[in-house]
PDB file of N, CA, C and O in Angstrom:
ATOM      1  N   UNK A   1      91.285 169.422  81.838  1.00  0.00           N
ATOM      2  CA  UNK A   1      90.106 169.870  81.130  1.00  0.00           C
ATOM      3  C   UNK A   1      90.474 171.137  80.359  1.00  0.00           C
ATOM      4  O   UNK A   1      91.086 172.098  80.824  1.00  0.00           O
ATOM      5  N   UNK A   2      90.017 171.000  79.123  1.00  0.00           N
ATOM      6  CA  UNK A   2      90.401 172.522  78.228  1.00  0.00           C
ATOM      7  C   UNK A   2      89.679 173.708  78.751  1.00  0.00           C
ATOM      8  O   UNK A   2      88.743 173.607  79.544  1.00  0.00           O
ATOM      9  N   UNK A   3      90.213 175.037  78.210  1.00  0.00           N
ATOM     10  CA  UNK A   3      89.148 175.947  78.555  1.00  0.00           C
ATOM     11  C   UNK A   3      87.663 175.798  78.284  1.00  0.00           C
ATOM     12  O   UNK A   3      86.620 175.883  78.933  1.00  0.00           O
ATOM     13  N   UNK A   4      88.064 175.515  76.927  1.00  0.00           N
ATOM     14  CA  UNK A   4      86.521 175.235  75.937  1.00  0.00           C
ATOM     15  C   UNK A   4      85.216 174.501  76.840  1.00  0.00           C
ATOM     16  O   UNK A   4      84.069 174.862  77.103  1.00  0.00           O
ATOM     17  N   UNK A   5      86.011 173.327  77.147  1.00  0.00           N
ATOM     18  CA  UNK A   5      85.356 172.392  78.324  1.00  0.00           C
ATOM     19  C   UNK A   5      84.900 172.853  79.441  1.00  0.00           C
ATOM     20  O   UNK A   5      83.760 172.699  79.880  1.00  0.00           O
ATOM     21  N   UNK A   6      85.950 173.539  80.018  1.00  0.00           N
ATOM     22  CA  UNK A   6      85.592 174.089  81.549  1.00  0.00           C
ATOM     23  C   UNK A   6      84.168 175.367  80.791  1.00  0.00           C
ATOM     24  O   UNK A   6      82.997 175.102  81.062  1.00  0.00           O
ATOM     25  N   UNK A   7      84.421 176.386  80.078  1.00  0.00           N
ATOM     26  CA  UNK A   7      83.810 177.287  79.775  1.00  0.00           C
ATOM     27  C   UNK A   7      82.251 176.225  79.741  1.00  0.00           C
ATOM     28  O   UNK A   7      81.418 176.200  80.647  1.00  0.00           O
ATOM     29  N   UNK A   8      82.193 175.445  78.484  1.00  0.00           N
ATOM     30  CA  UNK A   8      80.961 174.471  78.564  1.00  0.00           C
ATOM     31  C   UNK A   8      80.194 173.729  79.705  1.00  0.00           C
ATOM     32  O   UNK A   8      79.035 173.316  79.700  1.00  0.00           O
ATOM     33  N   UNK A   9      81.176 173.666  80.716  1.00  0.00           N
ATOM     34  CA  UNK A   9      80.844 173.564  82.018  1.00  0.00           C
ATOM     35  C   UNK A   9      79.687 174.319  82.437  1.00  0.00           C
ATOM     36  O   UNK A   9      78.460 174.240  82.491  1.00  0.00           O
ATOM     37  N   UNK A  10      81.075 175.424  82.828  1.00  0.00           N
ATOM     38  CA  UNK A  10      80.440 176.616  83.844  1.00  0.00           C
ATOM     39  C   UNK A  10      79.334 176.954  83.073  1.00  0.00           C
ATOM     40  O   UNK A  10      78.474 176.513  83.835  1.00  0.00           O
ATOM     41  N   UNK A  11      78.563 177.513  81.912  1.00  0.00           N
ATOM     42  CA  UNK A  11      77.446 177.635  80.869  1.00  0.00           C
ATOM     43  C   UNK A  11      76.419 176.777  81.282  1.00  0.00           C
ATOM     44  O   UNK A  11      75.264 177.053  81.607  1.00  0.00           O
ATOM     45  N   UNK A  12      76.938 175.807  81.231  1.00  0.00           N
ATOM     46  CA  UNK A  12      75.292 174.756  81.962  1.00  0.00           C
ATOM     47  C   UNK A  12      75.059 174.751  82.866  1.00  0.00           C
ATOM     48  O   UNK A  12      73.865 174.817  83.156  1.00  0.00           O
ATOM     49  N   UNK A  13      76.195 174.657  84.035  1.00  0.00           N
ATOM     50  CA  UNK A  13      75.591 175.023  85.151  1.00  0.00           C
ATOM     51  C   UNK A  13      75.271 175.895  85.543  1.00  0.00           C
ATOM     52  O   UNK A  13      74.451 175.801  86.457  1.00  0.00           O
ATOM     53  N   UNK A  14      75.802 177.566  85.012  1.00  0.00           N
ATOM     54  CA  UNK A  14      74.591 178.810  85.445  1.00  0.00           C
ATOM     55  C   UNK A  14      73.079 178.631  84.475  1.00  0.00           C
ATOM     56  O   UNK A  14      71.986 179.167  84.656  1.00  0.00           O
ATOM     57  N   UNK A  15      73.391 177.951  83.727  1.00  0.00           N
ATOM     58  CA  UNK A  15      71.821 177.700  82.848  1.00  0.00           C
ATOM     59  C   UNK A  15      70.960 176.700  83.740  1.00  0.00           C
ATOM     60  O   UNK A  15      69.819 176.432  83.366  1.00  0.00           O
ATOM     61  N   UNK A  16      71.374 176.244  84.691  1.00  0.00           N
ATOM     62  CA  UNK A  16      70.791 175.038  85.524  1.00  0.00           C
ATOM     63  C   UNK A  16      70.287 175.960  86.627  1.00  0.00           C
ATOM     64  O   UNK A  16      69.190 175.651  87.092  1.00  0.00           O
ATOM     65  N   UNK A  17      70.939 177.124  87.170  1.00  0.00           N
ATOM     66  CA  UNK A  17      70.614 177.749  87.776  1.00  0.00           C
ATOM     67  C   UNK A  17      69.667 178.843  87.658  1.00  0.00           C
ATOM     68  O   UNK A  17      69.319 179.604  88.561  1.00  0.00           O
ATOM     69  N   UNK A  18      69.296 178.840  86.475  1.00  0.00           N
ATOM     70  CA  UNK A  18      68.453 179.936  86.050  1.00  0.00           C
ATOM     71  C   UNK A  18      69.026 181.306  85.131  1.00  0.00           C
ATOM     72  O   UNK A  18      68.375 182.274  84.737  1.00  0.00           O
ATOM     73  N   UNK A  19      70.518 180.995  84.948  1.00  0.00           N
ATOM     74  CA  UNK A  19      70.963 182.398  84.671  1.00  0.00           C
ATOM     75  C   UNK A  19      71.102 182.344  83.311  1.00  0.00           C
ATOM     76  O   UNK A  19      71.034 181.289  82.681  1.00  0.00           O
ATOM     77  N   UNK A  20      71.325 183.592  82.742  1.00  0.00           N
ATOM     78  CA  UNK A  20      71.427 183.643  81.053  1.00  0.00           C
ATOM     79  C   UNK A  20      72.559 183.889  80.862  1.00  0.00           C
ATOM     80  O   UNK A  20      73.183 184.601  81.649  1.00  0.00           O
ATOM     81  N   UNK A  21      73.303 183.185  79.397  1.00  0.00           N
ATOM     82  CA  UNK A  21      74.615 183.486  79.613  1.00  0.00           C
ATOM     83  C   UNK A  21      74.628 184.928  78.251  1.00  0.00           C
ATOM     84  O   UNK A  21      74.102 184.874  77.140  1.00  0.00           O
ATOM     85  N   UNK A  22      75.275 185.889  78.753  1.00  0.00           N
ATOM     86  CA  UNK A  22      74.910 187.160  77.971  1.00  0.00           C
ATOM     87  C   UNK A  22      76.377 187.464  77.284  1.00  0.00           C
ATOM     88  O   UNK A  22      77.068 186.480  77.549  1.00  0.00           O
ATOM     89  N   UNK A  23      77.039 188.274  76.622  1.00  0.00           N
ATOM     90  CA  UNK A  23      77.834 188.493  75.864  1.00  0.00           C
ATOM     91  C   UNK A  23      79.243 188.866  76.858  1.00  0.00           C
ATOM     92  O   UNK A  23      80.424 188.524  76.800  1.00  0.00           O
ATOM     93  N   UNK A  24      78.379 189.824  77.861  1.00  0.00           N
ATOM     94  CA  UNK A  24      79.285 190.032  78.809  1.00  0.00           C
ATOM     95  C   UNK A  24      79.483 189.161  80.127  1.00  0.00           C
ATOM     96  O   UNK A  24      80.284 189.546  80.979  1.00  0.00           O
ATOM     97  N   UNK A  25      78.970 188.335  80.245  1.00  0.00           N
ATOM     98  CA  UNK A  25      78.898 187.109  81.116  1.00  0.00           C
ATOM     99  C   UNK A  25      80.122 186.038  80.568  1.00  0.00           C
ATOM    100  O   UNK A  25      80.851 185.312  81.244  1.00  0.00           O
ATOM    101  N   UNK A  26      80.065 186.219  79.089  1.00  0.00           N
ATOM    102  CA  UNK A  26      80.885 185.192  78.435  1.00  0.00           C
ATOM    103  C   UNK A  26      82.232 185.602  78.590  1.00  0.00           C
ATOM    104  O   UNK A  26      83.245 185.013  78.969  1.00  0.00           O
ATOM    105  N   UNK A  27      81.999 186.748  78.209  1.00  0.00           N
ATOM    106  CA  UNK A  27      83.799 187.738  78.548  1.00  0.00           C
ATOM    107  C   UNK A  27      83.883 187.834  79.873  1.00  0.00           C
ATOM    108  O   UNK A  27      84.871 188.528  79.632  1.00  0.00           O
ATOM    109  N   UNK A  28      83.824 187.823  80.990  1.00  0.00           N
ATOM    110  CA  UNK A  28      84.066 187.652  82.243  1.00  0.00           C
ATOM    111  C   UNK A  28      84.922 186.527  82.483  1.00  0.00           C
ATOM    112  O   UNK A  28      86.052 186.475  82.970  1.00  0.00           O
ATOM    113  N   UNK A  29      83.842 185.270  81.862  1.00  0.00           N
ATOM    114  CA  UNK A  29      84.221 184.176  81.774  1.00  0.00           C
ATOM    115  C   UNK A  29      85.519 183.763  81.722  1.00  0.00           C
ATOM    116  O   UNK A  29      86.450 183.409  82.444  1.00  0.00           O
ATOM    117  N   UNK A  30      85.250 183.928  80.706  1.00  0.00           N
ATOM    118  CA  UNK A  30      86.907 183.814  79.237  1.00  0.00           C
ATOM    119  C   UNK A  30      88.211 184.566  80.183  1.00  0.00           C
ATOM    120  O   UNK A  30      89.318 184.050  80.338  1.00  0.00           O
ATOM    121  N   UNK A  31      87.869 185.608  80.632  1.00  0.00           N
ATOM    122  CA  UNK A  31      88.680 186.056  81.464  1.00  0.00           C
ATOM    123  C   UNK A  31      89.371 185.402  82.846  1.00  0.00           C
ATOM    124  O   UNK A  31      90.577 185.228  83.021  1.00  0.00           O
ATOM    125  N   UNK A  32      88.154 185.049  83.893  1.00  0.00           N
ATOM    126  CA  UNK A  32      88.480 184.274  84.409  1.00  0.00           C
ATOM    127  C   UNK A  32      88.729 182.752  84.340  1.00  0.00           C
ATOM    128  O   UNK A  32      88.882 182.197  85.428  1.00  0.00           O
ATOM    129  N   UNK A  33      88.780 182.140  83.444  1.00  0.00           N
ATOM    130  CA  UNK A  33      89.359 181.061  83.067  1.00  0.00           C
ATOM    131  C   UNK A  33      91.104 181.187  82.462  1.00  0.00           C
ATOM    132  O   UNK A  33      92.086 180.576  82.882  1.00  0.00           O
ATOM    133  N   UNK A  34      91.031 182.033  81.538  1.00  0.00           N
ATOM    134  CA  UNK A  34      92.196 182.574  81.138  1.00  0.00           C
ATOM    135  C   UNK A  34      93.317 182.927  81.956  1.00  0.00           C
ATOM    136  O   UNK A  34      94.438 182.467  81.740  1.00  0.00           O
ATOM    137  N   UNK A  35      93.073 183.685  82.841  1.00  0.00           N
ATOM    138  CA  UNK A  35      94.024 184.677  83.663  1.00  0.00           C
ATOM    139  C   UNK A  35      93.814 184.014  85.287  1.00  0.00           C
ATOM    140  O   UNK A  35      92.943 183.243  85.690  1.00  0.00           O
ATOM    141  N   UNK A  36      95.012 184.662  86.049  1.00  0.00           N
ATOM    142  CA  UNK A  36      94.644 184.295  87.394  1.00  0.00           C
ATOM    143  C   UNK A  36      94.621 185.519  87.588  1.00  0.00           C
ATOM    144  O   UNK A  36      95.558 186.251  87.269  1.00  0.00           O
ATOM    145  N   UNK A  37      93.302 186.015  88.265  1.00  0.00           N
ATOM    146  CA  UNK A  37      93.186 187.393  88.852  1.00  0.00           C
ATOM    147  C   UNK A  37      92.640 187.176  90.211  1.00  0.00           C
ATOM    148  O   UNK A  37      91.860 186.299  90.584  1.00  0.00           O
ATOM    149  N   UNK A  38      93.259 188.251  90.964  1.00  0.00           N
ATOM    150  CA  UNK A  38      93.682 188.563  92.359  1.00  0.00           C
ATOM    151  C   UNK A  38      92.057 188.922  93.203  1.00  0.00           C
ATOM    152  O   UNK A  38      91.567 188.456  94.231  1.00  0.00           O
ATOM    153  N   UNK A  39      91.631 189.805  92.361  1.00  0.00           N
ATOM    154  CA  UNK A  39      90.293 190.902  92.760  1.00  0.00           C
ATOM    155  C   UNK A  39      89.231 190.921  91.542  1.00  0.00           C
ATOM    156  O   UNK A  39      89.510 190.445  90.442  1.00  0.00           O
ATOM    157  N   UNK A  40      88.174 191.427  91.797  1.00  0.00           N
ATOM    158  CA  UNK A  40      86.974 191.928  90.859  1.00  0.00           C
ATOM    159  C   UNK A  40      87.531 192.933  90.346  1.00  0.00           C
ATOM    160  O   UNK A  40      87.494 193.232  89.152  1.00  0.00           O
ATOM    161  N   UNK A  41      88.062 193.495  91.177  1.00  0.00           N
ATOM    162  CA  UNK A  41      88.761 195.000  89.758  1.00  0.00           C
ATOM    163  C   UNK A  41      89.609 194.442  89.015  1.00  0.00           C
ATOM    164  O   UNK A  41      89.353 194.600  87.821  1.00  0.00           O
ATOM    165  N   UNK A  42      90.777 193.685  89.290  1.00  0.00           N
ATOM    166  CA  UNK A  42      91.190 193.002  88.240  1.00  0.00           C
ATOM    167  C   UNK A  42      90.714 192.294  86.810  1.00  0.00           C
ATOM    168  O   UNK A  42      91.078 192.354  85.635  1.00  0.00           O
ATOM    169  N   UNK A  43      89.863 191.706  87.447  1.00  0.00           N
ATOM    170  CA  UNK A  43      89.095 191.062  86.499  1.00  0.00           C
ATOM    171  C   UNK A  43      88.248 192.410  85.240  1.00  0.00           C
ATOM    172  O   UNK A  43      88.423 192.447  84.022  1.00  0.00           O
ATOM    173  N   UNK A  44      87.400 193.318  86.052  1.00  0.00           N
ATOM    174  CA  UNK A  44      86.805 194.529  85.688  1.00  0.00           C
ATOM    175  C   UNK A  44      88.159 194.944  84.238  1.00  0.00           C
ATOM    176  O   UNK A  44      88.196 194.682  83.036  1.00  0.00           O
ATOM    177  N   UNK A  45      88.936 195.565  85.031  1.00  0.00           N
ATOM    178  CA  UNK A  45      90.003 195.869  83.657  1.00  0.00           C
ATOM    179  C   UNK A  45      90.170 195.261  83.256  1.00  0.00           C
ATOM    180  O   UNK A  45      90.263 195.553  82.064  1.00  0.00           O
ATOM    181  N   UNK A  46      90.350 194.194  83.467  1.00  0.00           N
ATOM    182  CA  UNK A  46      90.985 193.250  82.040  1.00  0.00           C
ATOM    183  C   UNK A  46      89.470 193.018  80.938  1.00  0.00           C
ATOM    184  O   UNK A  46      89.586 192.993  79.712  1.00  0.00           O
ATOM    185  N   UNK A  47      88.184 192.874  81.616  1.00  0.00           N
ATOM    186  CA  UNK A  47      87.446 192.773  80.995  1.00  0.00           C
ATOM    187  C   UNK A  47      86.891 194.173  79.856  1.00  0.00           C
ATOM    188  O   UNK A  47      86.362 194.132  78.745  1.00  0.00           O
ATOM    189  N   UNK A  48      87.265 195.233  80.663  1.00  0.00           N
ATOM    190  CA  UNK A  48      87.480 196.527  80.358  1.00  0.00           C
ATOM    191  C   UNK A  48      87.510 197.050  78.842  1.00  0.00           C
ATOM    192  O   UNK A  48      86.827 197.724  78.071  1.00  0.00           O
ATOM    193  N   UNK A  49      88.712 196.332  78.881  1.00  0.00           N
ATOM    194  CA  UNK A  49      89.524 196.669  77.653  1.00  0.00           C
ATOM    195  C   UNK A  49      88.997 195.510  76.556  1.00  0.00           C
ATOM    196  O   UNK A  49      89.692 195.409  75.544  1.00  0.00           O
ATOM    197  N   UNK A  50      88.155 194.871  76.637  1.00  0.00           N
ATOM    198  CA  UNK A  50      87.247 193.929  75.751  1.00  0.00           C
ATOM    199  C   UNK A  50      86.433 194.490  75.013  1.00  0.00           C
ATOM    200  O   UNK A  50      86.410 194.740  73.808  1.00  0.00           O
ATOM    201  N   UNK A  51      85.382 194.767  76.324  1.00  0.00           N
ATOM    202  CA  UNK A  51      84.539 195.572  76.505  1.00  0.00           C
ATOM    203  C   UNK A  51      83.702 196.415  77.033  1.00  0.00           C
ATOM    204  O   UNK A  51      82.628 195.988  77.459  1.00  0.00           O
ATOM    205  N   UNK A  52      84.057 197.930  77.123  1.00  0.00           N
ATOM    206  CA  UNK A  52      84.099 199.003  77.693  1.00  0.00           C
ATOM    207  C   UNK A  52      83.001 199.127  78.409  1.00  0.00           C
ATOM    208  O   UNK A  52      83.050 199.679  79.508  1.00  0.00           O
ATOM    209  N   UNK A  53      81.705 198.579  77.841  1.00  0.00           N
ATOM    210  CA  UNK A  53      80.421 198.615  78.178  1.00  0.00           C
ATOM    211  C   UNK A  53      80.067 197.746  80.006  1.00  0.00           C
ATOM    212  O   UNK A  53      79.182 198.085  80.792  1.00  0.00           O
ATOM    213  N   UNK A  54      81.010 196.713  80.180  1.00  0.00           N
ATOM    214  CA  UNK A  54      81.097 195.802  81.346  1.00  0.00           C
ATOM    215  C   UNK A  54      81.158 196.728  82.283  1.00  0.00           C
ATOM    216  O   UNK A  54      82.136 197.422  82.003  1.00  0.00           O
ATOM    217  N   UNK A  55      80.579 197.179  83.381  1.00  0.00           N
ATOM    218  CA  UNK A  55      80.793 197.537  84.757  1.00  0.00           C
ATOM    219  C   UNK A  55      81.129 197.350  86.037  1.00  0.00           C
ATOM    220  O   UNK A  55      81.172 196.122  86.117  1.00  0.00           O
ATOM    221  N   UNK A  56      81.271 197.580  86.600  1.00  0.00           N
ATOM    222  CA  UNK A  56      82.022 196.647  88.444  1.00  0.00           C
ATOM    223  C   UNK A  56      81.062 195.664  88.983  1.00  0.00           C
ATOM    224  O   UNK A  56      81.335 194.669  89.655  1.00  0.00           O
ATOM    225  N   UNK A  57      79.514 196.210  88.471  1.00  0.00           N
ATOM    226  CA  UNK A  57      78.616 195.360  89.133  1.00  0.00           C
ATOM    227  C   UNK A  57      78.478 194.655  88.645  1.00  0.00           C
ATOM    228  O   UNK A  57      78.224 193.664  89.329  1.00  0.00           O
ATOM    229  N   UNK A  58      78.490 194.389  86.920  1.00  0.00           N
ATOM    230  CA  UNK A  58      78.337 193.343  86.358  1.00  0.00           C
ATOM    231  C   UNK A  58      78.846 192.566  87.072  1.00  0.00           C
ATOM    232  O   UNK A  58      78.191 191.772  87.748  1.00  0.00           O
ATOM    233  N   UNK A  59      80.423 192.645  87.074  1.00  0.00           N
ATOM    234  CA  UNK A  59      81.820 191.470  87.580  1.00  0.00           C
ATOM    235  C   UNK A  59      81.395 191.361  89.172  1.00  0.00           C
ATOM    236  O   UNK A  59      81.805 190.348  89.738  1.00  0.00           O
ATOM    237  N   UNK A  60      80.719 192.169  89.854  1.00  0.00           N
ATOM    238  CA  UNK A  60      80.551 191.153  91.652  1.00  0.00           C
ATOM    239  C   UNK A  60      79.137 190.819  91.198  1.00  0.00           C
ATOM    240  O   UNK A  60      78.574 190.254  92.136  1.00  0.00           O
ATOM    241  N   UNK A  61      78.181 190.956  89.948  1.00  0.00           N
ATOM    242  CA  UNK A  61      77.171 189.869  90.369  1.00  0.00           C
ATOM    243  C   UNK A  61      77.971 188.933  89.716  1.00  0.00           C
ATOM    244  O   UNK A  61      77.605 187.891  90.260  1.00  0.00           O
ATOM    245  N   UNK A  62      79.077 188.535  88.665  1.00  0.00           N
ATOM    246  CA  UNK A  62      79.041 187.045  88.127  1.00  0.00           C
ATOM    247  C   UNK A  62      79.897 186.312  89.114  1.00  0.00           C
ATOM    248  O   UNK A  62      79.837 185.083  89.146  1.00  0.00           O
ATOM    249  N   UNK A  63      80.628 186.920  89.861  1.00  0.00           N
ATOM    250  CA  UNK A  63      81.343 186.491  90.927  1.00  0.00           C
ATOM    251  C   UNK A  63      80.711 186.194  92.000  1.00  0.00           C
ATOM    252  O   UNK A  63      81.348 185.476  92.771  1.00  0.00           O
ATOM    253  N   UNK A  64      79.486 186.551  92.381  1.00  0.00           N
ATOM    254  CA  UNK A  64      78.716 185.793  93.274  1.00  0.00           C
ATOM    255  C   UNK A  64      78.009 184.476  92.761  1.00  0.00           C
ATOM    256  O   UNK A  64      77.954 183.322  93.187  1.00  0.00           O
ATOM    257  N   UNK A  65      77.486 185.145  91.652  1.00  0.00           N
ATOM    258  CA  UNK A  65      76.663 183.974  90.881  1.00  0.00           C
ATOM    259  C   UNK A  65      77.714 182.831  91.031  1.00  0.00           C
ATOM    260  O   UNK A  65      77.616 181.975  91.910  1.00  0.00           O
ATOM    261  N   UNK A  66      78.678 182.870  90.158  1.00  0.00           N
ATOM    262  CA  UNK A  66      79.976 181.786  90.002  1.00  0.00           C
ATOM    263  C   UNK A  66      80.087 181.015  91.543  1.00  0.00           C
ATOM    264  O   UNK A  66      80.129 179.788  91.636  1.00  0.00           O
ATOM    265  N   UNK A  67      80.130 181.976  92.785  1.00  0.00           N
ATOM    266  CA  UNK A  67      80.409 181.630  94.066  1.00  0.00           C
ATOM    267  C   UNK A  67      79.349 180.902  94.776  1.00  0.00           C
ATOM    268  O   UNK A  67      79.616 179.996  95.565  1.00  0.00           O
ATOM    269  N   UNK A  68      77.890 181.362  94.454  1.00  0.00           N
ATOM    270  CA  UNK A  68      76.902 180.756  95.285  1.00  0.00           C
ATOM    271  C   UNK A  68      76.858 179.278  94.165  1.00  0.00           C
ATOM    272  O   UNK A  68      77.196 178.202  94.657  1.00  0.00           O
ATOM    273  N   UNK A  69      76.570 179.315  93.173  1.00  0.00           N
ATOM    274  CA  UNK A  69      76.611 177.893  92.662  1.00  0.00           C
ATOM    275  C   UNK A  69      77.547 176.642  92.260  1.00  0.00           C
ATOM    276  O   UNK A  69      77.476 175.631  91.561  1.00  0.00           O
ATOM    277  N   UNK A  70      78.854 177.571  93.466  1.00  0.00           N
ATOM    278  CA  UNK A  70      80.216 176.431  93.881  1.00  0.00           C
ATOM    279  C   UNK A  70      80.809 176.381  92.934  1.00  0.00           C
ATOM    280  O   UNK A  70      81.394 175.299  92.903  1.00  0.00           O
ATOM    281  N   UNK A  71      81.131 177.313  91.582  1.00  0.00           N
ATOM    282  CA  UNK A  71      81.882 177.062  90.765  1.00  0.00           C
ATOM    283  C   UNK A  71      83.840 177.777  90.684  1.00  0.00           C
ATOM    284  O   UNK A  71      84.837 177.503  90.016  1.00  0.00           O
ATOM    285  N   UNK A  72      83.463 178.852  91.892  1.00  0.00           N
ATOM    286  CA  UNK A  72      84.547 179.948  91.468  1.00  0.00           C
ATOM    287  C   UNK A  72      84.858 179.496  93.253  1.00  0.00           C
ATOM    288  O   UNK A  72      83.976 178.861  93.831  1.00  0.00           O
ATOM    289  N   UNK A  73      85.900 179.807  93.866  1.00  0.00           N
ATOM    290  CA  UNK A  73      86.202 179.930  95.232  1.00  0.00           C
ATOM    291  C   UNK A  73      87.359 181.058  95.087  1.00  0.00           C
ATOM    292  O   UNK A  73      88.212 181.097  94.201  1.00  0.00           O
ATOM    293  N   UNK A  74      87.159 182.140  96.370  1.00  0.00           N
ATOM    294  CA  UNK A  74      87.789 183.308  95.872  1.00  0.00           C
ATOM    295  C   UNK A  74      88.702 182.615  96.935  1.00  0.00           C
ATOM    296  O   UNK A  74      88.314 181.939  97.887  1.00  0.00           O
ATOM    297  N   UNK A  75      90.454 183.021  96.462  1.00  0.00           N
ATOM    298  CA  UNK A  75      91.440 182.974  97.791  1.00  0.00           C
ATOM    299  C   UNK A  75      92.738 183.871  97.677  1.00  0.00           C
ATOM    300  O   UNK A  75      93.003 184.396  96.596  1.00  0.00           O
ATOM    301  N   UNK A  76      93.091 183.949  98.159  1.00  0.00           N
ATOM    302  CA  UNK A  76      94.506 185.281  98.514  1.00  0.00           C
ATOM    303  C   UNK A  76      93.683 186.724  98.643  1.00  0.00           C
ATOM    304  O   UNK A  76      93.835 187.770  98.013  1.00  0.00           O
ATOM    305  N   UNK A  77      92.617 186.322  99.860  1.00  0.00           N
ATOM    306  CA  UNK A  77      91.788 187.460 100.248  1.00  0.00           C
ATOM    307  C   UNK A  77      92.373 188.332 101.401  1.00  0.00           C
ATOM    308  O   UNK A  77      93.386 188.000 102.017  1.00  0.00           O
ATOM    309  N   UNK A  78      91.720 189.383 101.630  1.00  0.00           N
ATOM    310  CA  UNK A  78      92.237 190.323 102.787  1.00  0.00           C
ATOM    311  C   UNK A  78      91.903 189.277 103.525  1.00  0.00           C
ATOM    312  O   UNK A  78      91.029 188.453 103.257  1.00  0.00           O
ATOM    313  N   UNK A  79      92.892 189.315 104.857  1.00  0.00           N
ATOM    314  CA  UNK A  79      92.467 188.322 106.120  1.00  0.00           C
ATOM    315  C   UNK A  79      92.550 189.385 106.920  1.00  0.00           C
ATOM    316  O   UNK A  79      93.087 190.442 106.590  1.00  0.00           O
ATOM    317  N   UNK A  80      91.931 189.119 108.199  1.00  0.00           N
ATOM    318  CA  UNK A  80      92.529 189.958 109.474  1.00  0.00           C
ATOM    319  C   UNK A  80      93.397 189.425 110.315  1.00  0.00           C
ATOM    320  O   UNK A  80      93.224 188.278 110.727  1.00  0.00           O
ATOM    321  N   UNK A  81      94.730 190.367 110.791  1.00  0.00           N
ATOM    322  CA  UNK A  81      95.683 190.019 111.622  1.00  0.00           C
ATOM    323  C   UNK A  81      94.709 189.563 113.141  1.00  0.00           C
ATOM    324  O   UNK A  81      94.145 190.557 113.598  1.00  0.00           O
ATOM    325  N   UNK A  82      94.544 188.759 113.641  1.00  0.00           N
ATOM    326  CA  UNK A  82      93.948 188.771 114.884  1.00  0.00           C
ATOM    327  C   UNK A  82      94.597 189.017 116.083  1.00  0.00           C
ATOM    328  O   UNK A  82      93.971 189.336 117.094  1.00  0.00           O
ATOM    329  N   UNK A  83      96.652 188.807 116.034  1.00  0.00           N
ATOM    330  CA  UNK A  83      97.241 189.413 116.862  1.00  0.00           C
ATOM    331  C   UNK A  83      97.119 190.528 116.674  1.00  0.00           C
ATOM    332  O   UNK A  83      96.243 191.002 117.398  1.00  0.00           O
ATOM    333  N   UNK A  84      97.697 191.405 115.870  1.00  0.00           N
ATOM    334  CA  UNK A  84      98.070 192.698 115.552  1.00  0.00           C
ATOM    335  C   UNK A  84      96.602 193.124 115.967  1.00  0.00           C
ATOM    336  O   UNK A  84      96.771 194.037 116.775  1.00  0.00           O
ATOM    337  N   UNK A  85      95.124 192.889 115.794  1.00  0.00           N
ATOM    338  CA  UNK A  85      94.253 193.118 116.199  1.00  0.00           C
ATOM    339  C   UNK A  85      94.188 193.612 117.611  1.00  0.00           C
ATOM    340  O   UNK A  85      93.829 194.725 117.997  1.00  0.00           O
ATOM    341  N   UNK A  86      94.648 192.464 118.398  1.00  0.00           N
ATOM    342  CA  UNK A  86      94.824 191.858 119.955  1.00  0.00           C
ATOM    343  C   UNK A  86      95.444 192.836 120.840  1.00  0.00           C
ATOM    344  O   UNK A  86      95.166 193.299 121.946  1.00  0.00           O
ATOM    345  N   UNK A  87      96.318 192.986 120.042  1.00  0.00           N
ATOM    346  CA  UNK A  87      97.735 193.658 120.636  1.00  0.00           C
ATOM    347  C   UNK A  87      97.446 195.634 120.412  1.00  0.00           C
ATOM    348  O   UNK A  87      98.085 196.301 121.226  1.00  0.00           O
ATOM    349  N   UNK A  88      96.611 196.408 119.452  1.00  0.00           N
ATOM    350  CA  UNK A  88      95.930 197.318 119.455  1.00  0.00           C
ATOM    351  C   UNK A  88      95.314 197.923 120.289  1.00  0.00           C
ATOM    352  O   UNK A  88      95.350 199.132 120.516  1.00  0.00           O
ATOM    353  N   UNK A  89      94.366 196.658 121.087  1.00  0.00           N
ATOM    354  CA  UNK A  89      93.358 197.320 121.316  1.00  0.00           C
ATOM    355  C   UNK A  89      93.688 197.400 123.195  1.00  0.00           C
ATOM    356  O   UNK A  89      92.907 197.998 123.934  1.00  0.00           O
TER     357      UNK A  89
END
């Protein structure tokens, strides 16, 4: 599937959900389709330098939004050691 496609995707289905797709919603987007990023701050700078105006909260509400309506799945997250936990305490 192209970006274009996937982007046309994801657009209807936050429009299905109620959400508006806004200028900076779109650049998030574009971003995360584009790039593989690690974190929300990642994403944040790269969006950053687009446009300056984007904030941190913008990027964890579209990252929830994206997440609660099954479109985004976050992974190579902090885990917890549960030995190293174990073995601590």
């Amino acid at each position: 599937m192209s970006v274009e496609a996937q982007q046309r995707y994801i657009m209807d289905e936050l429009r299905k959900n109620g959400c508006r797709i806004t200028s900076q919603r779109m650049v998030l987007i574009n971003i995360i389709l584009q790039d593989e990023c690690s974190s929300c701050k990642e994403i944040y700078y790269r969006a950053n330098k687009v446009d300056p105006t984007i904030g941190m909260a913008t990027v964890y509400r579209l990252v929830k939004i994206l997440e609660d309506a099954g479109l985004i799945h976050r992974k190579n997250m902090y885990q917890i050691d549960y030995e190293a936990a174990a073995t601590s305490a």
